[in-house]
N, CA, C and O atoms as a MOPAC input file, in Angstrom:
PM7 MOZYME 1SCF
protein

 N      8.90100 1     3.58600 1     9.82200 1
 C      8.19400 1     2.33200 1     9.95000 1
 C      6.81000 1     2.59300 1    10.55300 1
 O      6.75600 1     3.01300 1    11.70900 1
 N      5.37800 1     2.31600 1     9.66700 1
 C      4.60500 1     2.44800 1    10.30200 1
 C      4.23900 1     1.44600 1    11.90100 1
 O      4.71500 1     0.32900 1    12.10100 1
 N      3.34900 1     2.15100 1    12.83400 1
 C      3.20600 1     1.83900 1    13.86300 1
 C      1.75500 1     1.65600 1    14.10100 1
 O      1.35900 1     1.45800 1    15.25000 1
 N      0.82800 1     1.71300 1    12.97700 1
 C     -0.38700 1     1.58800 1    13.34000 1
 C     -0.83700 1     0.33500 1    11.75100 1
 O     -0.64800 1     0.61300 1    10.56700 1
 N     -1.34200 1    -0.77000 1    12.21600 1
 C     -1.69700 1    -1.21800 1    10.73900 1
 C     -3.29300 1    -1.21000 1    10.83400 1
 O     -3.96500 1    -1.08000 1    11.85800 1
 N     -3.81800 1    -1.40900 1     9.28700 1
 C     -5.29100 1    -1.01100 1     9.07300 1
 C     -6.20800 1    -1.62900 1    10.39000 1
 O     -5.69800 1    -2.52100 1    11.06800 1
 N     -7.64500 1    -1.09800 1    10.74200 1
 C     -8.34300 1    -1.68000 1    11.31900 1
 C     -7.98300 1    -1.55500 1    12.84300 1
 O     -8.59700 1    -2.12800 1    13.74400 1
 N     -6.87000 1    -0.70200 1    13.00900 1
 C     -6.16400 1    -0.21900 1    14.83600 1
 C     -7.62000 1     0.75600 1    15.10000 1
 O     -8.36700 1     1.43700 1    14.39800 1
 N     -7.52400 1     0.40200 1    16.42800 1
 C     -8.56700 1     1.72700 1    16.98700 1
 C     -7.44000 1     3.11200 1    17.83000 1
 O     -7.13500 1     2.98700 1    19.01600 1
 N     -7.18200 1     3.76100 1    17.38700 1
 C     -6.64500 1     5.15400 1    17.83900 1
 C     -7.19500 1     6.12100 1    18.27700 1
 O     -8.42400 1     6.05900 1    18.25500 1
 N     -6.68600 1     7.14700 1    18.73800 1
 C     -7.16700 1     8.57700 1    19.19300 1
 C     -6.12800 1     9.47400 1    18.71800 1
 O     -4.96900 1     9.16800 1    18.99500 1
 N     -6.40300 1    10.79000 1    17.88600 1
 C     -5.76000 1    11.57500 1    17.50700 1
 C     -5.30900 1    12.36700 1    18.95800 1
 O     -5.87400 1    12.16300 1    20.03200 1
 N     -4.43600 1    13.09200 1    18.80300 1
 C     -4.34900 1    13.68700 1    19.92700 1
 C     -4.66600 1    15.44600 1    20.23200 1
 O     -5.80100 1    15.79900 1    19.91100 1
 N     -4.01500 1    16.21900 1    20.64800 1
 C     -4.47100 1    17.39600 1    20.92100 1
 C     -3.35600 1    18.33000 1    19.59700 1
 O     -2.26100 1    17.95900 1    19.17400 1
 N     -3.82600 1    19.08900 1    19.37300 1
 C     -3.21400 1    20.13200 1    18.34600 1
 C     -2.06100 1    20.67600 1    18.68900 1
 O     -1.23300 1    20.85600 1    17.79600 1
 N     -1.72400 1    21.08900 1    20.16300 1
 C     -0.99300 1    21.32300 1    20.30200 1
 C     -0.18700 1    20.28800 1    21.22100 1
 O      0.22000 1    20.81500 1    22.25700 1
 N      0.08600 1    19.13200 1    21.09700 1
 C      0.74500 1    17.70100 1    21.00800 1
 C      1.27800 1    17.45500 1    19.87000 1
 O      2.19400 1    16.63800 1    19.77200 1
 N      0.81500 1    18.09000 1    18.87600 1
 C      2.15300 1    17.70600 1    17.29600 1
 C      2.69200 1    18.40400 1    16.97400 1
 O      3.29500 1    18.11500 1    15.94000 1
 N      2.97500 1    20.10000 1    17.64100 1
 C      3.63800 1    21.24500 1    17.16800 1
 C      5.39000 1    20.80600 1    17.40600 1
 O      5.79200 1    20.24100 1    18.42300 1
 N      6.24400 1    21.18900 1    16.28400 1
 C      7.65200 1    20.60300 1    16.92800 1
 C      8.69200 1    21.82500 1    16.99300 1
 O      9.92300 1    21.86600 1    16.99500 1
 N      7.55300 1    22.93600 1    17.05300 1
 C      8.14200 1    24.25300 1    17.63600 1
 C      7.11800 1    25.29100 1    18.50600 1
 O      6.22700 1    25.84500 1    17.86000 1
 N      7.20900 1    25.51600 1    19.70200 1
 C      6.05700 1    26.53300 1    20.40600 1
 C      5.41500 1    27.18000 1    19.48000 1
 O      6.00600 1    27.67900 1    18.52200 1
 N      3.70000 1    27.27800 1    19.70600 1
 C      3.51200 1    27.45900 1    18.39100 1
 C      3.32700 1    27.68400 1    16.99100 1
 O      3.00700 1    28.61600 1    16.25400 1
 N      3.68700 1    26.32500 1    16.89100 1
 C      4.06700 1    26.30500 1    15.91800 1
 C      2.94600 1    25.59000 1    14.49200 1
 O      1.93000 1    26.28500 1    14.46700 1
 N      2.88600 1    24.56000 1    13.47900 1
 C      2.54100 1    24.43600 1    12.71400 1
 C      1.39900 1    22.86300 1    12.74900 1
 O      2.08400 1    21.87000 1    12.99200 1
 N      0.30900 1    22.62200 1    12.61000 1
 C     -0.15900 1    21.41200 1    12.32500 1
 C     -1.34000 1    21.09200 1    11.34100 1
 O     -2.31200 1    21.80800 1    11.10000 1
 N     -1.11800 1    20.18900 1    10.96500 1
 C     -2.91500 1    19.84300 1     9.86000 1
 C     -3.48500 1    19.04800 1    10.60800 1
 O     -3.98100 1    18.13100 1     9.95200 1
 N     -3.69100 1    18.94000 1    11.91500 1
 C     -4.92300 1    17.94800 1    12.97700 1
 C     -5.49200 1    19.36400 1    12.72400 1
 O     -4.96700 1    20.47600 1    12.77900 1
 N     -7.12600 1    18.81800 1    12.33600 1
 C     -8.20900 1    20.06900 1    12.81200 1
 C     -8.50400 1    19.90100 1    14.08400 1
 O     -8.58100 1    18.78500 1    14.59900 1
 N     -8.68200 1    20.91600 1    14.66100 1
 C     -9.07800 1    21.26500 1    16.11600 1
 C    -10.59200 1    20.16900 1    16.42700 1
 O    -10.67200 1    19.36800 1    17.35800 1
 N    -11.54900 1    20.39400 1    15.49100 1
 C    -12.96000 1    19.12400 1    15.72900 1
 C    -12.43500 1    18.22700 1    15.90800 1
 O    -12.83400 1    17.94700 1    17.03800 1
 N    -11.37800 1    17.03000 1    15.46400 1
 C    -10.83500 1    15.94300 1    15.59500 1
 C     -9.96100 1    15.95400 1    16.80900 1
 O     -9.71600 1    14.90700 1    17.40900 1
 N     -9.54500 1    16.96800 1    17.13700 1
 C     -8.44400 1    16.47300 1    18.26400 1
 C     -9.08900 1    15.75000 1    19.65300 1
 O     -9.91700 1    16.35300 1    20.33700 1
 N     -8.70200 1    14.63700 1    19.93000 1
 C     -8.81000 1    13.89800 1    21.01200 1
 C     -9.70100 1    12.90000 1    20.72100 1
 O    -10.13400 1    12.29000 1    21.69900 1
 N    -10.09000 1    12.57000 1    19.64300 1
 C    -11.59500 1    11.86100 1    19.03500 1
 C    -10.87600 1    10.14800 1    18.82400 1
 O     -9.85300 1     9.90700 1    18.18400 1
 N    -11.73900 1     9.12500 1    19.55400 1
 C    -11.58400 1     7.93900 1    18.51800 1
 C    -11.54500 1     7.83600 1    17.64000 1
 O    -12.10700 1     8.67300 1    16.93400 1
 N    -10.82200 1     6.68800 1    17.02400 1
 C    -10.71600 1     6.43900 1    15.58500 1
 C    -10.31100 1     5.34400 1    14.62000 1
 O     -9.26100 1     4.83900 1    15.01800 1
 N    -10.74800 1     4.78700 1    13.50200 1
 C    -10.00600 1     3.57800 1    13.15300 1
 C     -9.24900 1     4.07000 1    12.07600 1
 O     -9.48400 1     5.10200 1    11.44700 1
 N     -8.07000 1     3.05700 1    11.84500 1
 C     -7.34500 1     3.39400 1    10.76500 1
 C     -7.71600 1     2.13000 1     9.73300 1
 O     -7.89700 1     0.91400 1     9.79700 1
 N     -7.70900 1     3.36300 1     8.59300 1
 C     -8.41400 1     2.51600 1     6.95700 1
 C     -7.75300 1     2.14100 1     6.24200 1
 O     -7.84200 1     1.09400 1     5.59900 1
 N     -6.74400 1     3.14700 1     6.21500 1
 C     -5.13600 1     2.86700 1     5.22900 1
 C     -3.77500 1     3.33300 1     6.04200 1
 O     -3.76800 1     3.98800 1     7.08400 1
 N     -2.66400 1     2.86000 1     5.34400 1
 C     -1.45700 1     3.48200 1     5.42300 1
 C     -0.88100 1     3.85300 1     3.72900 1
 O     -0.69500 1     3.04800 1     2.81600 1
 N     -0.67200 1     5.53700 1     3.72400 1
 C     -0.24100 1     6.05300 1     2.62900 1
 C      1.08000 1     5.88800 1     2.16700 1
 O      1.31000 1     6.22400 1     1.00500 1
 N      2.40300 1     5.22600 1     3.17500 1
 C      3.54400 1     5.53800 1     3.09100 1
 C      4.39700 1     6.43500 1     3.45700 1
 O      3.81300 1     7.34400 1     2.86700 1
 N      5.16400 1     6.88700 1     3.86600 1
 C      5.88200 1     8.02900 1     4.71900 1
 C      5.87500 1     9.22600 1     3.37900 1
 O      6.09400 1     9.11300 1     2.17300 1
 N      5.51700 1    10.37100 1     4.24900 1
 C      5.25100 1    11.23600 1     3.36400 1
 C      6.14400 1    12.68000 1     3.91100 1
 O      6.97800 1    12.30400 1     4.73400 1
 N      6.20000 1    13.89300 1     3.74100 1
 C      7.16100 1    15.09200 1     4.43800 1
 C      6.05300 1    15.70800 1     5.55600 1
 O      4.90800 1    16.12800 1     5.39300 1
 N      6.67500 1    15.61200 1     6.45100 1
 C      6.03100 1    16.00100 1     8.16400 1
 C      5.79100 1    17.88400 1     8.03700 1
 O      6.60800 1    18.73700 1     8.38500 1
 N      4.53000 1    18.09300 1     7.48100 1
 C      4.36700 1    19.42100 1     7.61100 1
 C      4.75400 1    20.33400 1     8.58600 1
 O      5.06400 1    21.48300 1     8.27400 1
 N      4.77000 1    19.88300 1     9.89700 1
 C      4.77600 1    20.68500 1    11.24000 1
 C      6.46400 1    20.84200 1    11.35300 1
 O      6.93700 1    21.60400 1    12.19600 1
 N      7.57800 1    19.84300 1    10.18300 1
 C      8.76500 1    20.29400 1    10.90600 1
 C      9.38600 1    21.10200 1     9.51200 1
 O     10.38300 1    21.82200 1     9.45000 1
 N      8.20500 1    20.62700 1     8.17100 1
 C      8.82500 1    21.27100 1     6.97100 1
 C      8.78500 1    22.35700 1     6.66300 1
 O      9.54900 1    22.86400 1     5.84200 1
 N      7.52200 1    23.17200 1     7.50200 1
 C      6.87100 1    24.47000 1     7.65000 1
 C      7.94700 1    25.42600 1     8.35800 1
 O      8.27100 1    26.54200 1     7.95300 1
 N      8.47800 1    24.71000 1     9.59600 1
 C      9.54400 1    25.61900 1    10.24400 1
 C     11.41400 1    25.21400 1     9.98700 1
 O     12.36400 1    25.33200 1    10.76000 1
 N     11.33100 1    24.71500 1     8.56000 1
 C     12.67500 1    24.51200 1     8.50900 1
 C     13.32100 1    23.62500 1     8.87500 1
 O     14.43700 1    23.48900 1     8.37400 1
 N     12.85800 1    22.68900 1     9.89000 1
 C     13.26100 1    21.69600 1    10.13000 1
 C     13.76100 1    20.23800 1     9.54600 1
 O     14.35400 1    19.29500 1    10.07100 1
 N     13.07400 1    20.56900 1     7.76100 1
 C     13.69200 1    19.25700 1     7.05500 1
 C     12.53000 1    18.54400 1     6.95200 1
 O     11.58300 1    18.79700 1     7.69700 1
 N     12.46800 1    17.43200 1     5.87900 1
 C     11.41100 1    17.16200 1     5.59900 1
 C     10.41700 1    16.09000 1     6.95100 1
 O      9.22200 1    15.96300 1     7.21800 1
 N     11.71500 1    15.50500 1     7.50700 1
 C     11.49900 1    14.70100 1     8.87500 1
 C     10.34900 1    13.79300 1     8.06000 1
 O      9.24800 1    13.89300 1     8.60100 1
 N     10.36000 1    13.13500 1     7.15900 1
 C      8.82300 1    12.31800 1     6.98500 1
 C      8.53200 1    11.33500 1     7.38300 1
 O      9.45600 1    10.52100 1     7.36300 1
 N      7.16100 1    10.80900 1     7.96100 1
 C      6.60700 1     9.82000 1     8.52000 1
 C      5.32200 1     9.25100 1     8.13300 1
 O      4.62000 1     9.98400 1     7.43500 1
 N      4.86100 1     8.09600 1     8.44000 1
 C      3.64700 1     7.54200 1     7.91200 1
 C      2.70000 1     8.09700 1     7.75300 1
 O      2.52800 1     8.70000 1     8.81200 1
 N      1.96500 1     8.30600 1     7.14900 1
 C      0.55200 1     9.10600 1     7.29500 1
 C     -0.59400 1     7.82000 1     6.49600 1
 O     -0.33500 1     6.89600 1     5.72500 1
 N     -1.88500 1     8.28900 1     7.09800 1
 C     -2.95000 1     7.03200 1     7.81500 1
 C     -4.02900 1     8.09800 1     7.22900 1
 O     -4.09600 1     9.32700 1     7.23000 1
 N     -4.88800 1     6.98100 1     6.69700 1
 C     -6.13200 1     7.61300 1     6.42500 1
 C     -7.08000 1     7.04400 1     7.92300 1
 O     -7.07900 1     5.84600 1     8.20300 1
 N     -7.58100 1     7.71300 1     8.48900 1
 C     -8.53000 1     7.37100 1     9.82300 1
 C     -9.67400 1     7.91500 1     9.00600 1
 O     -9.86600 1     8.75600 1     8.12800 1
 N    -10.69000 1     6.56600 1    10.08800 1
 C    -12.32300 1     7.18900 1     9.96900 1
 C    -12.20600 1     7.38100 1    11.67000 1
 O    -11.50000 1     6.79600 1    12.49200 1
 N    -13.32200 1     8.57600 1    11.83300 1
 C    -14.04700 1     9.02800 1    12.96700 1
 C    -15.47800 1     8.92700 1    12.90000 1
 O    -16.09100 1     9.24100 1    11.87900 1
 N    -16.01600 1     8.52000 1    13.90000 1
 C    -17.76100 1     8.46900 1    13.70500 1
 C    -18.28200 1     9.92600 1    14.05800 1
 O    -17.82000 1    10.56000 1    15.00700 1
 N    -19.33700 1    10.43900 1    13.17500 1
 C    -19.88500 1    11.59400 1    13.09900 1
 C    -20.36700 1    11.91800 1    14.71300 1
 O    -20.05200 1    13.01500 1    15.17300 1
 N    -21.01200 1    11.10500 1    15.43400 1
 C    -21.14100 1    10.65800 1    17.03300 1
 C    -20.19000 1    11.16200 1    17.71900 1
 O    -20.52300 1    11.76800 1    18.73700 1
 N    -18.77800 1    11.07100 1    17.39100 1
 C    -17.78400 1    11.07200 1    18.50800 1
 C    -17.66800 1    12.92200 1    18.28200 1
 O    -17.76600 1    13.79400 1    19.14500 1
 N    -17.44000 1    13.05500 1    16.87600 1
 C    -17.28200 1    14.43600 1    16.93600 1
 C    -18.42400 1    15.15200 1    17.44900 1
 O    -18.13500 1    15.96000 1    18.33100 1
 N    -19.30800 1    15.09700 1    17.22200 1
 C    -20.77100 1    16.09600 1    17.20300 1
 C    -22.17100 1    15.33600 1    18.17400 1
 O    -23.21900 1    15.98100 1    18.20300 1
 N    -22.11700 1    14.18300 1    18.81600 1
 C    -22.50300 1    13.72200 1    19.50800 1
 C    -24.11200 1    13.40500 1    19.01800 1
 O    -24.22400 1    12.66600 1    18.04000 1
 N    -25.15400 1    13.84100 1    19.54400 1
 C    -26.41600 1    13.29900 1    19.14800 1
 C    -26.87300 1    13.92100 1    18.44500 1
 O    -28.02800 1    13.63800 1    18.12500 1
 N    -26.17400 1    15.17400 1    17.78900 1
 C    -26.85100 1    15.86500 1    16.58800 1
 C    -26.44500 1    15.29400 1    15.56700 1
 O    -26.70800 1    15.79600 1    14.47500 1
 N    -25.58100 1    13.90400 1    15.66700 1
 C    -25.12400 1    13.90400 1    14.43000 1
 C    -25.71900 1    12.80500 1    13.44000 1
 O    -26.50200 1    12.15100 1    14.12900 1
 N    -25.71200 1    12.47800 1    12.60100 1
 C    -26.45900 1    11.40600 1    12.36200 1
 C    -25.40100 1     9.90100 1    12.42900 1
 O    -24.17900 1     9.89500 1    12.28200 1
 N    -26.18600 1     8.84100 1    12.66300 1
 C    -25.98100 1     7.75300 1    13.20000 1
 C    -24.67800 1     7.05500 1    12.41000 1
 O    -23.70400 1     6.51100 1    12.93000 1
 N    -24.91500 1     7.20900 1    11.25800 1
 C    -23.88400 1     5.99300 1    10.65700 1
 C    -22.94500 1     7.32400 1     9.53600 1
 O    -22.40200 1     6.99800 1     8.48000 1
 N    -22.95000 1     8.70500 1    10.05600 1
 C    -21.75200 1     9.22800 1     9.47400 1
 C    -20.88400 1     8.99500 1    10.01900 1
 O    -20.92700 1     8.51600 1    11.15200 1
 N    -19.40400 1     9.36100 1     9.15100 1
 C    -18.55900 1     9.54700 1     9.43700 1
 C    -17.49500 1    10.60800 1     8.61600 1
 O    -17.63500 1    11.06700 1     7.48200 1
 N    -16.51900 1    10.80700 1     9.46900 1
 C    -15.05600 1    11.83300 1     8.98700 1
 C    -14.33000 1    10.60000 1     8.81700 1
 O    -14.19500 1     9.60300 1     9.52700 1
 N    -13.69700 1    11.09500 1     7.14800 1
 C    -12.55400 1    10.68100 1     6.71100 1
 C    -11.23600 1    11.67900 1     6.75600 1
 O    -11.33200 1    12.74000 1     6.13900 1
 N     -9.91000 1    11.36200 1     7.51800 1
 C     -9.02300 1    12.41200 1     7.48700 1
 C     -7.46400 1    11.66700 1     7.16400 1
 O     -7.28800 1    10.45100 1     7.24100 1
 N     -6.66200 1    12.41200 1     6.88500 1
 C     -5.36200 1    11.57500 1     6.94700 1
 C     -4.33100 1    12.57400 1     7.83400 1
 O     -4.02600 1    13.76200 1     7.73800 1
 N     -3.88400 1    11.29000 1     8.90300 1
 C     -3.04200 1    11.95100 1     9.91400 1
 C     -1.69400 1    11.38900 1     9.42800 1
 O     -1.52900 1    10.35800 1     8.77500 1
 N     -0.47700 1    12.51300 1     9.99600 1
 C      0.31800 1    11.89500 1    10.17100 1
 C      0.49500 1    11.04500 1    11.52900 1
 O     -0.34500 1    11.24400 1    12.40600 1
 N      1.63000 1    10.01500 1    11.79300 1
 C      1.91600 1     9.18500 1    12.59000 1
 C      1.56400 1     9.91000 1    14.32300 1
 O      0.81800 1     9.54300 1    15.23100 1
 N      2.45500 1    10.99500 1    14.17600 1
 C      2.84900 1    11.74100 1    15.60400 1
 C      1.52400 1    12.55300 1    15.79600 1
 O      1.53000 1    13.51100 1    16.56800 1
 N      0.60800 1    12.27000 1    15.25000 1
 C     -1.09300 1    13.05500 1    15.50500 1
 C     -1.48500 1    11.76500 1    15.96000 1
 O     -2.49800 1    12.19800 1    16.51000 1
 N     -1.53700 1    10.51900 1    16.20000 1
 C     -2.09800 1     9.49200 1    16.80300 1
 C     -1.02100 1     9.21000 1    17.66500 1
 O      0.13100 1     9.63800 1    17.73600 1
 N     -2.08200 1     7.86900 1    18.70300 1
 C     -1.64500 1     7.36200 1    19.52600 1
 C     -2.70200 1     6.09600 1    19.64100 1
 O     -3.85500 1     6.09600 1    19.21000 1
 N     -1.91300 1     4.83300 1    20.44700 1
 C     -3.11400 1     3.90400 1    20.95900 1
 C     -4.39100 1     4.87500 1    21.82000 1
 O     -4.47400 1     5.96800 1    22.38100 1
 N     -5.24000 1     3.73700 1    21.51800 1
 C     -6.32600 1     4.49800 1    22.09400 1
 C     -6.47600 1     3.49400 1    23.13600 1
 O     -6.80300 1     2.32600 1    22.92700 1
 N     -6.12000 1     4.21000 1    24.71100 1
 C     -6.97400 1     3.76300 1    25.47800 1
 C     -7.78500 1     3.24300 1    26.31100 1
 O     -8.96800 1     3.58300 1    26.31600 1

């Protein structure tokens, strides 16, 4: 059941906060981890890489297309009205905040 619907403001969390084995496996890029964020879509529960990678079964959960502002990642070098498009799964976010 998703837990975030479109237009939530979130924060991805740290890389090694979604591993579900010491480390172990994730698709959060390291630039994004800890970054604000809004969510744009929900894709539907999809297979949880971090538990399918180590055997664990497909375990699947929502996954979210988020925008990040180019700002949050890269700060004043970045230009004003970019942004990162990424798709997290569920257990890579959290409320923001």
């Amino acid at each position: 059941m998703p837990q975030f619907k479109i237009g939530d403001r979130v924060s991805t969390k740290h890389p090694n906060e979604t591993f579900h084995v010491p480390d172990g496996h994730t698709r959060l890029p390291n630039y994004a981890a800890g970054k604000p964020a809004t969510i744009l879509a929900c894709h539907g529960a999809h297979i949880l890489p971090n538990a399918h990678a180590h055997f664990l079964g497909e375990d699947p959960e929502p996954l979210y297309q988020i925008r990040i502002d180019a700002t949050a990642l890269w700060g004043d070098d970045a230009e004003v009205f970019d942004e990162v498009v990424l798709d997290c799964w569920q257990s890579y976010l959290e409320e923001l905040r």
